[in-house]
VOLUMRO-999859 format. One record per residue: residue number from 0; residue in three letters; x, y, z of N, C-alpha, C in turn. Coordinates in Angstrom, 2 decimals, padded with zeros to 5 digits. Atoms other than C-alpha are relative to their C-alpha. Layout:
- resi resn n.X n.Y n.Z ca.X ca.Y ca.Z c.X c.Y c.Z
- NUM Ala X Y Z X Y Z X Y Z
...
//
This chain:
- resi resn n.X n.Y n.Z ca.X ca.Y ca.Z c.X c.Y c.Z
- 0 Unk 000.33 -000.98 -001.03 137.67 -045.94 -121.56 001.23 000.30 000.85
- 1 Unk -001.33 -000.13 -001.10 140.60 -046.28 -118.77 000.95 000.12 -001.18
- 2 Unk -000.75 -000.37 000.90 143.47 -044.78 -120.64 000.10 000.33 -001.40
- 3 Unk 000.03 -000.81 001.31 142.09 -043.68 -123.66 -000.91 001.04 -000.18
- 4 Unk 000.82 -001.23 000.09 139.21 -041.27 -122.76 000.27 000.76 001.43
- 5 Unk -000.83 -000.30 -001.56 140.36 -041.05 -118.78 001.30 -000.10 000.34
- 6 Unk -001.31 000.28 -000.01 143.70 -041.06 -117.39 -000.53 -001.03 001.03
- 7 Unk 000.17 000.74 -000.83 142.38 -043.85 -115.12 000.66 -001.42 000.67
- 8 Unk -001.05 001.37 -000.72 144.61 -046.68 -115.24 000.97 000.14 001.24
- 9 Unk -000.90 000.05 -001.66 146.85 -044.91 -112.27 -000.78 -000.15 001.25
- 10 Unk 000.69 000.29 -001.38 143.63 -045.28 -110.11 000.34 -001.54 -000.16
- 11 Unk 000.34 001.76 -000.14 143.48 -049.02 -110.91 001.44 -000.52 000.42
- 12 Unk -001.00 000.53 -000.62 147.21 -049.24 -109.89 -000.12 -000.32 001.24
- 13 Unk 000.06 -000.26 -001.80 146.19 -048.56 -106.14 -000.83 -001.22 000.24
- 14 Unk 000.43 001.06 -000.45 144.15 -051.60 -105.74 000.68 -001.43 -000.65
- 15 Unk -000.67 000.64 -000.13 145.79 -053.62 -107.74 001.63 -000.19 000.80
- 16 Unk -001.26 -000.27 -000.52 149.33 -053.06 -106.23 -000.48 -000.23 001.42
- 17 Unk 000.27 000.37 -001.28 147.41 -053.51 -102.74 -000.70 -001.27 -000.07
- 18 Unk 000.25 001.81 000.00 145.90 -056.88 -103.64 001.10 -000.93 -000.20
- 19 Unk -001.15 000.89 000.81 149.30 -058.32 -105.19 000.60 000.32 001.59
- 20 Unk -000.39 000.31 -001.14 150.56 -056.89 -101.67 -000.47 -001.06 001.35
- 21 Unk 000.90 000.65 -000.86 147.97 -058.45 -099.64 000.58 -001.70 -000.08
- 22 Unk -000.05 001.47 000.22 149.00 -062.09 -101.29 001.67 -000.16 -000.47
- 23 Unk -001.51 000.51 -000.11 152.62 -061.17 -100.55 000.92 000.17 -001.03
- 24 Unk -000.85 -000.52 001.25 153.91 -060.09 -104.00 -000.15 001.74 -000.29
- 25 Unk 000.03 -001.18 000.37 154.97 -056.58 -105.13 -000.09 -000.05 -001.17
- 26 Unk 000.41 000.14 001.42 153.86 -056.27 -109.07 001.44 000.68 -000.68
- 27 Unk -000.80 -000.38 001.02 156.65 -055.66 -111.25 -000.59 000.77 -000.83
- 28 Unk 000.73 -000.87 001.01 155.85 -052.78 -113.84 000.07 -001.10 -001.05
- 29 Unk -000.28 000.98 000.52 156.36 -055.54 -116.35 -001.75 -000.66 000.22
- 30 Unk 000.95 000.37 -000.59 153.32 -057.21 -114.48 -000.97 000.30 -000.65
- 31 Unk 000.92 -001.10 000.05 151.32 -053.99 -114.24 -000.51 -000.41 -001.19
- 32 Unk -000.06 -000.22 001.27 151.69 -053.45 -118.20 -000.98 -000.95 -000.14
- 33 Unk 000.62 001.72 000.62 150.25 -057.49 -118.71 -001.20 000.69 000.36
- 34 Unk 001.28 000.35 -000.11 146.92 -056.38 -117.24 -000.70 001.18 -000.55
- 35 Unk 000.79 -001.00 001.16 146.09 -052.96 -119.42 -000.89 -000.54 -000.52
- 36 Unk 001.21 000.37 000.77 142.96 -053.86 -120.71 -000.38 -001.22 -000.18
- 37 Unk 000.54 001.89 -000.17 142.68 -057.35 -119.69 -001.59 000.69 001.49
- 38 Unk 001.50 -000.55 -000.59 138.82 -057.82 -117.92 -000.04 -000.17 001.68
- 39 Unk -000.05 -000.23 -001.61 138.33 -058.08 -113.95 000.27 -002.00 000.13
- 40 Unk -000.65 001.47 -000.31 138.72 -062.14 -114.43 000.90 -000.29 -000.13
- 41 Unk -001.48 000.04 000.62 141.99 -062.06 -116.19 000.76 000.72 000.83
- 42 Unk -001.23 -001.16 -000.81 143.04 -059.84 -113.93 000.03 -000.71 001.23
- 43 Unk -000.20 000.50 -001.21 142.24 -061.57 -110.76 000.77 -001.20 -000.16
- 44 Unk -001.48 001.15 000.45 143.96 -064.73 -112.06 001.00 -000.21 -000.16
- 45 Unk -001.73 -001.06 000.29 146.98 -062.54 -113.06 000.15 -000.42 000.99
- 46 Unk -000.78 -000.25 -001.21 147.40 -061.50 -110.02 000.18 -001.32 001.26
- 47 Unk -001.05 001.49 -001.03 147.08 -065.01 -108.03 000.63 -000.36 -000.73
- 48 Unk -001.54 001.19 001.13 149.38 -066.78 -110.38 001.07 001.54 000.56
- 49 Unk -001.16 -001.13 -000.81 151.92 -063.67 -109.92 000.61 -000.51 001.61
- 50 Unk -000.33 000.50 -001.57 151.47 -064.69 -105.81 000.41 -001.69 -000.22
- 51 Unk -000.21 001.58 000.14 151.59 -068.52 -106.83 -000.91 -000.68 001.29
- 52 Unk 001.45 000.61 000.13 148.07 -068.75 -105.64 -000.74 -000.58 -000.10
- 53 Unk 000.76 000.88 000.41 145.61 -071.53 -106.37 -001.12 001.18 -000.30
- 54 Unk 001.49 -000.80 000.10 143.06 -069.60 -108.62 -001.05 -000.74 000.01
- 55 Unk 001.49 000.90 000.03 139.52 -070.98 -107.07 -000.60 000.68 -000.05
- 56 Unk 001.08 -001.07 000.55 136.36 -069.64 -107.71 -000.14 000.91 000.84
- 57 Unk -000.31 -000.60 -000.85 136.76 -068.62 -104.39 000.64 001.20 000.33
- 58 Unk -001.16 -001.15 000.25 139.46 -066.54 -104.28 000.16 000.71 -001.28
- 59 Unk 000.06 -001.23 001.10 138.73 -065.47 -108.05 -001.08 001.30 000.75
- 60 Unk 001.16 -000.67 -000.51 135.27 -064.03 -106.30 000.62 001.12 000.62
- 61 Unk -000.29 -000.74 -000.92 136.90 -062.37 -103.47 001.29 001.08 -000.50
- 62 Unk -000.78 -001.16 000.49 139.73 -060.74 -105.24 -000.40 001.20 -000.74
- 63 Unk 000.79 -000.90 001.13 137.48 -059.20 -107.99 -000.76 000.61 000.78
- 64 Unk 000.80 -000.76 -000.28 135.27 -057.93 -105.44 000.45 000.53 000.91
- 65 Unk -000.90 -001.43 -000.56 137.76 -056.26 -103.48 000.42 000.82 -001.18
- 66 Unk -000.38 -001.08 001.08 139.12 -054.56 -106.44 -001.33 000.78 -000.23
- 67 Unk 001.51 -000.77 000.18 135.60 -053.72 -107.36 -000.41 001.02 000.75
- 68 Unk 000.33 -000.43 -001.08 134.61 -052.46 -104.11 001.09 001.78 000.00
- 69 Unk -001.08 -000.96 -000.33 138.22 -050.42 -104.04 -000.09 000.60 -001.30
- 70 Unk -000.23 -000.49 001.38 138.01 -049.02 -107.47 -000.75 000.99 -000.16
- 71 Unk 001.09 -000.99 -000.51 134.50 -047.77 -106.63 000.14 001.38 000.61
- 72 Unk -000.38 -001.24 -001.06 135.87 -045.31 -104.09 000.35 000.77 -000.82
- 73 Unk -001.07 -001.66 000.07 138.50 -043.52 -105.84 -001.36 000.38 -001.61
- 74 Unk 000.82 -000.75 000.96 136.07 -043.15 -109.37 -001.50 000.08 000.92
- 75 Unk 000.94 -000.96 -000.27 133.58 -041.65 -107.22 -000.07 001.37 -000.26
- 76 Unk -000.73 -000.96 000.33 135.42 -038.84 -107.68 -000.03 000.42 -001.64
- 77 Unk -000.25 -000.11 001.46 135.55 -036.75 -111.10 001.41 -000.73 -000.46
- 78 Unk -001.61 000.55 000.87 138.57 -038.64 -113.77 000.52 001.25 -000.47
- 79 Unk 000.00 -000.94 001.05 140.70 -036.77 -115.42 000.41 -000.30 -001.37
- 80 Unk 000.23 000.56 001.71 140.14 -036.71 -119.34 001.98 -000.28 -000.28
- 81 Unk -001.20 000.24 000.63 143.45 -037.95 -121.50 -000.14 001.32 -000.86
- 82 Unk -000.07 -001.89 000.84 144.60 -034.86 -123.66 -000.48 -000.14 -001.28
- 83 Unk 000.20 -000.08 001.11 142.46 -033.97 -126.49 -001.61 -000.90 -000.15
- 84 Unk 001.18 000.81 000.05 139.68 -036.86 -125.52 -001.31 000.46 -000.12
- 85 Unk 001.06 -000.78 -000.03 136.86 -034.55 -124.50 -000.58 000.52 -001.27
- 86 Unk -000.07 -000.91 001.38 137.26 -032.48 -127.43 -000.59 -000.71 -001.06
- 87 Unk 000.55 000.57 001.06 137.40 -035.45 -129.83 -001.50 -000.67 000.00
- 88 Unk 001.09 000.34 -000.72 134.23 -037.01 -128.00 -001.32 001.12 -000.71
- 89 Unk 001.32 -001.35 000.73 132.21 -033.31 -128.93 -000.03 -000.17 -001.55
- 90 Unk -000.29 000.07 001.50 133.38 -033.41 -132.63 -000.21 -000.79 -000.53
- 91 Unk 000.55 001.42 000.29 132.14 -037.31 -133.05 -001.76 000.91 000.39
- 92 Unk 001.96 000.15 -000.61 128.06 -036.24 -131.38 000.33 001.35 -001.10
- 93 Unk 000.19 -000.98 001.08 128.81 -032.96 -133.59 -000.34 000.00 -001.28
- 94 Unk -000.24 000.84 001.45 129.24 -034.66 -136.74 -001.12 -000.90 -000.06
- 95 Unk 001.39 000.41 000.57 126.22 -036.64 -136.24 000.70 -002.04 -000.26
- 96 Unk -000.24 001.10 000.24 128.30 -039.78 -136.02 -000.39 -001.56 001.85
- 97 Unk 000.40 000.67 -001.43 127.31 -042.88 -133.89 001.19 -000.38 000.52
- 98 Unk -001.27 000.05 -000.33 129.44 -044.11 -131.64 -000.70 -000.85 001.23
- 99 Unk -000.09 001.33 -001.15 129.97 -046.83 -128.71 000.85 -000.05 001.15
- 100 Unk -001.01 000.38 -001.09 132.07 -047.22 -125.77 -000.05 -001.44 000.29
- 101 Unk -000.20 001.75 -000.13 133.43 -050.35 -125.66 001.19 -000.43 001.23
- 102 Unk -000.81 000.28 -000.94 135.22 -051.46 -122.33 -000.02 -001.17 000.80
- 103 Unk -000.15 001.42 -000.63 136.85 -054.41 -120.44 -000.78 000.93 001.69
- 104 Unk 000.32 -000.40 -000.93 135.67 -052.53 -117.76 -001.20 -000.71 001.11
- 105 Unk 002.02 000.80 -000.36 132.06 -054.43 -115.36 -000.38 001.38 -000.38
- 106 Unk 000.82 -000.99 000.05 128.98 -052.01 -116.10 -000.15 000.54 001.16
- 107 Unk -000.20 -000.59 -001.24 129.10 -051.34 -112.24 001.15 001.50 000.07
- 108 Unk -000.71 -001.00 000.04 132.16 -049.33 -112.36 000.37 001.17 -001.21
- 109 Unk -000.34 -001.64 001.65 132.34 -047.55 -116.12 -001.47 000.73 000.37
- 110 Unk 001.09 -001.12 -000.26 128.65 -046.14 -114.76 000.38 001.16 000.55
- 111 Unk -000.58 -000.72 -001.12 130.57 -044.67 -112.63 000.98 001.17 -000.59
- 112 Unk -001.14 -000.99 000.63 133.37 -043.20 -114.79 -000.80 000.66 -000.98
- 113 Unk 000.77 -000.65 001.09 130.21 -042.29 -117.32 -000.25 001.33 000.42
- 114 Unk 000.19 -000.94 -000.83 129.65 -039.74 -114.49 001.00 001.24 -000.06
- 115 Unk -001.01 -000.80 000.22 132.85 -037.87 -115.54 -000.62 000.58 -001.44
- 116 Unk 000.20 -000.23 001.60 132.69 -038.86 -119.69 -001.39 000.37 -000.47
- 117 Unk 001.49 -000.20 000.43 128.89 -038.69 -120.16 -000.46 -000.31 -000.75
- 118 Unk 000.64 001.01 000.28 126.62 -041.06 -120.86 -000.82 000.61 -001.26
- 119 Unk 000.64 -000.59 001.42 124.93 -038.79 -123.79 001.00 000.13 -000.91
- 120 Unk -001.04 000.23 001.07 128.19 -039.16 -125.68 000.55 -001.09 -001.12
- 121 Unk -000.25 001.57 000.79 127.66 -042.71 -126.69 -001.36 -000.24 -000.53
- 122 Unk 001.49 000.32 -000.04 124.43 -044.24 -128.34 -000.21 -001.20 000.18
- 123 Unk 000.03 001.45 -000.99 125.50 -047.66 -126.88 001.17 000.07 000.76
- 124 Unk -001.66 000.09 -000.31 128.42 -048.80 -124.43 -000.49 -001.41 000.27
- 125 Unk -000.42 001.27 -000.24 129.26 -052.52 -123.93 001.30 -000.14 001.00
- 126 Unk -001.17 000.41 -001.59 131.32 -053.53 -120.83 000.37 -001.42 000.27
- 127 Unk -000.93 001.78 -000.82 133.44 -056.62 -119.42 -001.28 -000.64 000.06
- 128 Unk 001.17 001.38 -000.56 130.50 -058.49 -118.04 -000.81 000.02 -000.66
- 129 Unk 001.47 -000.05 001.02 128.48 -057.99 -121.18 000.43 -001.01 -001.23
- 130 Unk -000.35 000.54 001.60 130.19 -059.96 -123.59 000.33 -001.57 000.19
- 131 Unk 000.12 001.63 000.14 129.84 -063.88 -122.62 001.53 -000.76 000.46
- 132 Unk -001.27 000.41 -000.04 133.41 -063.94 -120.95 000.94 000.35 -001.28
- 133 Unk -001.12 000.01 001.04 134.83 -063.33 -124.35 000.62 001.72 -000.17
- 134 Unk -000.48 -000.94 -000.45 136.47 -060.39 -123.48 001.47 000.50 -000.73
- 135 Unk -001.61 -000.16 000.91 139.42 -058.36 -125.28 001.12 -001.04 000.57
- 136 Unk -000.49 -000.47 001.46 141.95 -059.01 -127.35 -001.00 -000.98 -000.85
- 137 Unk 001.47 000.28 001.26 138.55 -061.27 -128.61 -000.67 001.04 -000.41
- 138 Unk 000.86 -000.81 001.03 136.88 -059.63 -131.40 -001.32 000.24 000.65
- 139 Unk 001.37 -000.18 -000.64 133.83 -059.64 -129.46 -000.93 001.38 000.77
- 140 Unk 000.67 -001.11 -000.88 133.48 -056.87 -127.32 -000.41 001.43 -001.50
- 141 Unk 000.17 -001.35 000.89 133.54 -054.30 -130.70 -000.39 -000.76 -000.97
- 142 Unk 001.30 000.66 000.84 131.44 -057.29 -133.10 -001.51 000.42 000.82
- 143 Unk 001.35 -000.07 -000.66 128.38 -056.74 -130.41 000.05 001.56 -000.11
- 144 Unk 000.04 -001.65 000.42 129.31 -052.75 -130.29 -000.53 000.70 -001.36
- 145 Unk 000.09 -000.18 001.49 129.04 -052.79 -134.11 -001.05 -000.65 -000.14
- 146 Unk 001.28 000.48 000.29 125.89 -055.24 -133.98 -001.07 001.33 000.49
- 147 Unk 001.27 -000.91 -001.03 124.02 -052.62 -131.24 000.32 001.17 -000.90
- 148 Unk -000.17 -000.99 001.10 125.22 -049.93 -134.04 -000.73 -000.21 -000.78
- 149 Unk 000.64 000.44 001.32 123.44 -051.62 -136.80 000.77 000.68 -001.03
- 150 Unk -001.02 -000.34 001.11 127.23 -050.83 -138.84 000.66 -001.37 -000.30
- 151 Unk -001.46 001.38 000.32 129.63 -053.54 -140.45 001.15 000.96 000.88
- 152 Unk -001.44 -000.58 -000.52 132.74 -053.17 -138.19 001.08 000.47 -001.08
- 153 Unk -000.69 -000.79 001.11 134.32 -052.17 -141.50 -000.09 001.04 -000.21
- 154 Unk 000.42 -001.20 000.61 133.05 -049.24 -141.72 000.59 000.88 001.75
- 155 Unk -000.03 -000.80 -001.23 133.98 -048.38 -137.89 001.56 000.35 000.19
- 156 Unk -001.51 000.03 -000.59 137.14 -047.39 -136.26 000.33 000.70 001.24
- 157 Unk -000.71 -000.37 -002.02 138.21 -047.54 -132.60 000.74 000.69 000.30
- 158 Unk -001.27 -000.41 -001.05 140.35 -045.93 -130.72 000.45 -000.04 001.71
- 159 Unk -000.27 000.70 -000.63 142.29 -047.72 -128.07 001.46 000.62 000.55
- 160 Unk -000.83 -000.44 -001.10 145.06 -047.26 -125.65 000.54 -001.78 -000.10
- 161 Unk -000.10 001.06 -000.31 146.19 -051.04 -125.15 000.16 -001.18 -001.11
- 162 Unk -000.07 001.02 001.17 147.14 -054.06 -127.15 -001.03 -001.07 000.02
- 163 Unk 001.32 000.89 -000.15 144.31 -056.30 -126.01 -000.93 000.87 -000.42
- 164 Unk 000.76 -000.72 000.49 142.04 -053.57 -126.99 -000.17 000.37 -001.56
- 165 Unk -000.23 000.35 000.58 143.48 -053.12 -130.30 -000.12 -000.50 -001.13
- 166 Unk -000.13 000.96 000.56 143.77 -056.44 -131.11 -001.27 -000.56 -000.16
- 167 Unk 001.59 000.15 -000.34 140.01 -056.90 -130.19 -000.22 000.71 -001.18
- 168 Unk 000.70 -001.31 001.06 138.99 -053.80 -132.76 000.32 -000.67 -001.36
- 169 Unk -000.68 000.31 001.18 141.31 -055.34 -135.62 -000.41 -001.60 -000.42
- 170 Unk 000.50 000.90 000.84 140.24 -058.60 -135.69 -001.65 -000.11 000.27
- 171 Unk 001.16 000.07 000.28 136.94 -057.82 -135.28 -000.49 000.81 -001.68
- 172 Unk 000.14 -000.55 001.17 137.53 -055.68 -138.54 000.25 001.09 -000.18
- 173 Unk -000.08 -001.06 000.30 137.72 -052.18 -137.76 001.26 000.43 000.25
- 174 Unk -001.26 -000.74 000.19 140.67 -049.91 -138.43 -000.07 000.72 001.63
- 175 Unk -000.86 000.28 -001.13 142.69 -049.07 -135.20 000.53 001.70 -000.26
- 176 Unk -000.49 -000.92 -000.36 143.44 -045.38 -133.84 000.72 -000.27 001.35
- 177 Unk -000.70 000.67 -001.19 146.20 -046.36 -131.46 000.72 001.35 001.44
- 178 Unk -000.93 -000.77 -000.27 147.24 -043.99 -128.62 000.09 -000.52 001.10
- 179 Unk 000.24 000.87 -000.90 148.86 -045.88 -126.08 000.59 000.93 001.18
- 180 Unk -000.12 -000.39 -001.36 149.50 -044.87 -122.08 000.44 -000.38 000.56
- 181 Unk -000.77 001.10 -000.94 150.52 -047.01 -119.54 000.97 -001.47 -000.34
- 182 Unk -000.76 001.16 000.53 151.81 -049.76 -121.77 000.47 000.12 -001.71
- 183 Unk -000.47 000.14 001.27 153.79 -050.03 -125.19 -001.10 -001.02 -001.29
- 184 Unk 000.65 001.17 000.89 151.68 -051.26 -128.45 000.23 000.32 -001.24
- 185 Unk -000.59 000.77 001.37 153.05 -052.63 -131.24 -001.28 000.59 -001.82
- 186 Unk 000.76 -000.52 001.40 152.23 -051.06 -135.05 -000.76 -001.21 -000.86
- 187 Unk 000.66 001.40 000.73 149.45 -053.77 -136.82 -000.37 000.58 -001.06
- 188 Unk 000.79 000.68 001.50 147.61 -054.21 -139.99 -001.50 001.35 000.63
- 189 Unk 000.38 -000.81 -000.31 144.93 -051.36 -140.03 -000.16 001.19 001.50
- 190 Unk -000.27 000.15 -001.18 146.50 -049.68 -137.44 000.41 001.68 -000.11
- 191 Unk -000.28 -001.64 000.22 147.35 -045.56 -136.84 000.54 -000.06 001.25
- 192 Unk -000.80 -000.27 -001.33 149.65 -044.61 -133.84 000.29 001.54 000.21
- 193 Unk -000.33 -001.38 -000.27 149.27 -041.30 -132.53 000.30 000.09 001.95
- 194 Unk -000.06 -000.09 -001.90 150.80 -039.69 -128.86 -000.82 000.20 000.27
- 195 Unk 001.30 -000.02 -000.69 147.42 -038.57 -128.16 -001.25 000.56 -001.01
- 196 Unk 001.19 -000.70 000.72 143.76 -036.97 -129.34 000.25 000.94 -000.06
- 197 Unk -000.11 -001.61 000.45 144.90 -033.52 -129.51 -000.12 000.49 -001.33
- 198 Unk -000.43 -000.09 001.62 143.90 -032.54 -132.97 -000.93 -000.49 -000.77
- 199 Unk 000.93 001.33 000.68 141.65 -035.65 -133.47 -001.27 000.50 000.11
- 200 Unk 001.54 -000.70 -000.09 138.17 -034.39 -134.57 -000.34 -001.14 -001.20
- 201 Unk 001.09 000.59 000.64 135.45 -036.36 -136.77 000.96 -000.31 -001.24
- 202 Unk -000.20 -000.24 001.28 136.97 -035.02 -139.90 001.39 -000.88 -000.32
- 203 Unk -001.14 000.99 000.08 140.59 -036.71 -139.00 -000.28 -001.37 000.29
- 204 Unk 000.22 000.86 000.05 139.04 -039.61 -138.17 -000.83 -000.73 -001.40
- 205 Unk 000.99 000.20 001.50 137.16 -039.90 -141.62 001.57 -000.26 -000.30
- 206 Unk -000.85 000.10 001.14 140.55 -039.54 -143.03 000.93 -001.22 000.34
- 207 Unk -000.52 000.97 -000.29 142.42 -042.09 -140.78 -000.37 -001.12 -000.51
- 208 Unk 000.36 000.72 000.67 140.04 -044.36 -141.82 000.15 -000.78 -001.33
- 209 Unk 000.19 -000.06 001.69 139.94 -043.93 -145.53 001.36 -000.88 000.25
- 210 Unk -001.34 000.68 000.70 143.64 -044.40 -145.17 000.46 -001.39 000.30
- 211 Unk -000.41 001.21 -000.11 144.09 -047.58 -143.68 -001.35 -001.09 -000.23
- 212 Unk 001.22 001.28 000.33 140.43 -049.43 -144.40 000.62 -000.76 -001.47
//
């Protein structure tokens, strides 16, 4: 979702970059990059370790639910789509194909961004706090996507923005439409690297497939 159907990861800079200030550290882009598609626990942990922090449950709580809280605000607001996303989004429900949203995202806040993408575009979504902690680059979040499908993840194929995201899709099985954003990711093992969705309709995704399953 954040950076591959929204341009949203520059909202999530503004709270993170004001929590890492808050505990006295400025985030290195370097930093930033590490937490692309890591989930709201990984991230609050990041960021105390970064400050040199004691992460307690405490202070995991309270960080995650300032971010939460602050994250809320700005996607109250319409997102705006990544180039080409919308488009490919119509040409998937056109085609008659199912489809999932799968995000590190909590279900609190991607409801929120569903309010942009639209929630009749998916016929499941799975979120951060749905998947037992096991959270990207675990196979998990797109094995349960592909269970609530009733498909073999073989037969599916993601498309991701992020190397924890990915790496999640690939070893859960399915072939890998890569277009990355805010952070650099590395060419894998059923893996496609394009600059963006512009272009990308049903029919190119049939063929991406074919070619690397």
């Amino acid at each position: 979702m954040d950076g591959t159907l929204v341009d949203s990861e520059k909202l999530w800079d503004i709270p993170l970059r004001e929590i890492a200030e808050h505990y006295g550290v400025r985030l290195s882009e370097q930093q930033r990059a590490s937490l692309v598609g890591s989930n709201m626990a990984d991230t609050s942990a990041a960021l105390l370790g970064f400050a040199g922090v004691a992460a307690t449950g405490q202070r995991m709580a309270e960080t995650s639910s300032w971010i939460t809280e602050r994250i809320a605000e700005l996607f109250a607001q319409p997102l705006p789509w990544r180039p080409g996303a919308a488009e490919a989004l119509r040409s998937v429900r056109a085609a008659g194909l199912r489809s999932a949203l799968v995000t590190s995202t909590q279900r609190d806040t991607a409801e929120l961004a569903l309010n942009t993408i639209g929630p009749e575009n998916f016929d499941v979504t799975v979120c951060g706090d749905e998947v037992d902690g096991l959270n990207k680059p675990h196979p998990e979040p797109y094995a349960k996507a592909a269970r609530l499908l009733g498909v073999d993840p073989a037969a599916c194929i993601a498309v991701e923005d992020s190397a924890a995201g990915s790496g999640s899709a690939r070893a859960a099985g399915a072939v890998v439409l890569v277009v990355p954003c805010d952070a650099p990711v590395e060419p894998g093992e059923r893996t496609e690297l394009r600059d963006s969705l512009v272009g990308v309709d049903a029919v190119e995704l049939t063929r991406i497939h074919a070619t690397h399953s």
